[in-house]
C-alpha positions as CSV (number, residue, x, y, z in Angstrom):
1,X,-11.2,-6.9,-10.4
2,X,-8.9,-8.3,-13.4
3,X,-6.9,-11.7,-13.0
4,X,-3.0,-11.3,-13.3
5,X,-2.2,-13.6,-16.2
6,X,1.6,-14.7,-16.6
7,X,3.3,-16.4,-19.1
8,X,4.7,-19.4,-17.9
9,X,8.2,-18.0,-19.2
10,X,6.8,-15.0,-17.0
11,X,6.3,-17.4,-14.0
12,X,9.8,-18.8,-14.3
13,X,11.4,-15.4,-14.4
14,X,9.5,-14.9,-11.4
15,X,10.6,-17.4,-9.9
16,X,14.1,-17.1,-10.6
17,X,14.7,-13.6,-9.8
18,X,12.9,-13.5,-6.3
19,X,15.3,-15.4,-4.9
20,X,17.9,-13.5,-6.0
21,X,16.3,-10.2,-5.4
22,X,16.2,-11.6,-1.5
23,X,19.6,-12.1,-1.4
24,X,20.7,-9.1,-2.9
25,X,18.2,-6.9,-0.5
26,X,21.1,-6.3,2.1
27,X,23.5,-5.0,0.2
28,X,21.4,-2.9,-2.1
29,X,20.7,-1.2,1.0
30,X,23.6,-1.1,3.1
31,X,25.0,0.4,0.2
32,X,22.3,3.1,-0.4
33,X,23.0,4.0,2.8
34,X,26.1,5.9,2.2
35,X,29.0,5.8,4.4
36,X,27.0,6.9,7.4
37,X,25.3,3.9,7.7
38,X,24.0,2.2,10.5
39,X,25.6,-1.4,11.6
40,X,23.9,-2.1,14.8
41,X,25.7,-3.1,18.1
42,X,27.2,-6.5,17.8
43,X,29.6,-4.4,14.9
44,X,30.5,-2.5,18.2
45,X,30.8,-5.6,20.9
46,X,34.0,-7.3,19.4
47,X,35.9,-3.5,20.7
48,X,33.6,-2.7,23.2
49,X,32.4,-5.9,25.0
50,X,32.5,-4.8,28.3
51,X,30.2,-1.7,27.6
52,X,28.2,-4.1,25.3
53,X,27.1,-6.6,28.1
54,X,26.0,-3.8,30.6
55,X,23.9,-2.3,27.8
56,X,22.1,-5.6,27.4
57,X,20.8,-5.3,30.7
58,X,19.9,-2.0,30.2
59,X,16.2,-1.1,29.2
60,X,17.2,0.7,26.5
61,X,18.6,-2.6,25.0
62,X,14.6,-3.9,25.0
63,X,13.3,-0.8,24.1
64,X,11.4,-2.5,21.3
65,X,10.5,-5.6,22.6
66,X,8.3,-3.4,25.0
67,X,6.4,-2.0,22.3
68,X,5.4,-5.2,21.0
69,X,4.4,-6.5,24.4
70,X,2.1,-2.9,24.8
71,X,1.0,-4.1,21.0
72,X,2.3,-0.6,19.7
73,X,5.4,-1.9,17.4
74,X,3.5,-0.5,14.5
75,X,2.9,2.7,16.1
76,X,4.8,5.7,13.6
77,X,4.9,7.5,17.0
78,X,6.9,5.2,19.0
79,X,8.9,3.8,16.8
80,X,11.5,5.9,16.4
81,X,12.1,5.8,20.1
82,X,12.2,2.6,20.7
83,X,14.7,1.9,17.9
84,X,18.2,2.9,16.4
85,X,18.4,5.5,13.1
86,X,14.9,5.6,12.2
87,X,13.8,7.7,9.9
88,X,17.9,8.3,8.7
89,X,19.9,6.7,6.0
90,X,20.8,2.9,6.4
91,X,18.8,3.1,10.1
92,X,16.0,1.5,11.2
93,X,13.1,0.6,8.8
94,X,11.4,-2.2,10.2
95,X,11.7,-5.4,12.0
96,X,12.0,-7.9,8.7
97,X,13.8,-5.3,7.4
98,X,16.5,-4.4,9.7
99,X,15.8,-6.7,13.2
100,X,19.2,-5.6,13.7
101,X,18.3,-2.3,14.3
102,X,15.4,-2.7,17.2
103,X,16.0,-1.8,20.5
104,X,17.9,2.1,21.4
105,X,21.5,0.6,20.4
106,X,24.8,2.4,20.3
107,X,24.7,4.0,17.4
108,X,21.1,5.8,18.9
109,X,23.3,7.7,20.8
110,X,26.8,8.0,19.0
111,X,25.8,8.2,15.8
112,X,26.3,5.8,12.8
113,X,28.8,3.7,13.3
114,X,30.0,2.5,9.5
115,X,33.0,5.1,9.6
116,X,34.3,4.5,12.9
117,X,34.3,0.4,12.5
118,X,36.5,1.1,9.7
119,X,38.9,3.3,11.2
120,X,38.4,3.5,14.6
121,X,38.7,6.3,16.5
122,X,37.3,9.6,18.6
123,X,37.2,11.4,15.1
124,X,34.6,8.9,13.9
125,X,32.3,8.8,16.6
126,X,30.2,10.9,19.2
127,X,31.9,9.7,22.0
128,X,29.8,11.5,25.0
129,X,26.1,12.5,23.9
130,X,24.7,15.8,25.5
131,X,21.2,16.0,26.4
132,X,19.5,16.8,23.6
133,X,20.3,13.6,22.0
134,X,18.4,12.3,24.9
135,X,15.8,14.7,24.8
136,X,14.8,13.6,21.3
137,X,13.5,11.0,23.2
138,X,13.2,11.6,27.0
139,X,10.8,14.6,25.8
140,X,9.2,16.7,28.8
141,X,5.7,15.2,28.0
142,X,6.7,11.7,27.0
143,X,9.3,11.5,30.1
144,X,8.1,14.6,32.5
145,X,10.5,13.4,35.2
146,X,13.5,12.9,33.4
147,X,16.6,14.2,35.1
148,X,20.1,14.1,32.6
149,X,22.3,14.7,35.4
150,X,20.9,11.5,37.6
151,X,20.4,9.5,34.3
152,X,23.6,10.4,32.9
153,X,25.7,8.3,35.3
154,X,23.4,5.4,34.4
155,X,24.2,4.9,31.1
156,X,27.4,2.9,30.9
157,X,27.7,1.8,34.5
158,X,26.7,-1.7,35.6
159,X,22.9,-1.6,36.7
């Protein structure tokens, strides 16, 4: 295998622009991501604190943390299950990418949430899910007893 030579003017321009590549990282892609971008859900808990705190109890809210205590964080499989907009624009890509994004948040199941933060409203938001959104999810082989109608009234009430 060949060496990698550098310059040392090389080296320093290295070193000068990684820093600033890190710092620019968020906003190159927040910005990529369009208005539809995810924001994750402490965007959502300054207007919605109440609904915020009873989704941190909520197994949803540690959806990924369980992966990485069954050692399947890394799984393509499970990952988009376990956390919020993966595999969409500005959602979930990793957790050094986008930690704010693990877990099933909010915007999981009512949609990206860049629009409505900055003009709030009904018109901006899914404001009640159907089942399908959970069935991308809850599938018949991943979740075989799965009842919507039970599990519905779950979601949003105090556990």
């Amino acid at each position: 295998m060949g060496r990698l030579i550098l310059t040392v003017n090389q080296a320093r321009l290295f070193l000068l622009a990684a820093p600033l590549f890190v710092l620019l990282l968020p906003a190159l892609t927040s910005s990529a991501a369009g208005p539809e971008a995810y924001l994750g859900w402490e965007t959502c808990a300054p207007c919605h604190e109440k609904v915020t705190k009873e989704w941190q109890k909520d197994r949803h809210a540690q959806a990924f943390e369980d992966l990485k205590k069954s050692g399947q964080e890394e799984l393509p499989n499970c990952i988009p299950c376990h956390s919020t907009g993966c595999g969409q624009p500005g959602g979930f890509i990793d957790k050094e990418l986008t930690p704010e994004l693990a877990g099933v948040q909010c915007e999981e199941c009512h949609g990206p949430g860049r629009r409505h933060a900055a003009a709030p409203g009904k018109e901006n938001i899914i404001g009640v899910p159907g089942i399908a959104t959970c069935r991308r999810c809850h599938t018949a082989s991943q979740d075989p007893g799965f009842d919507y109608g039970r599990k519905a009234k779950l979601v949003h009430s105090p556990h």
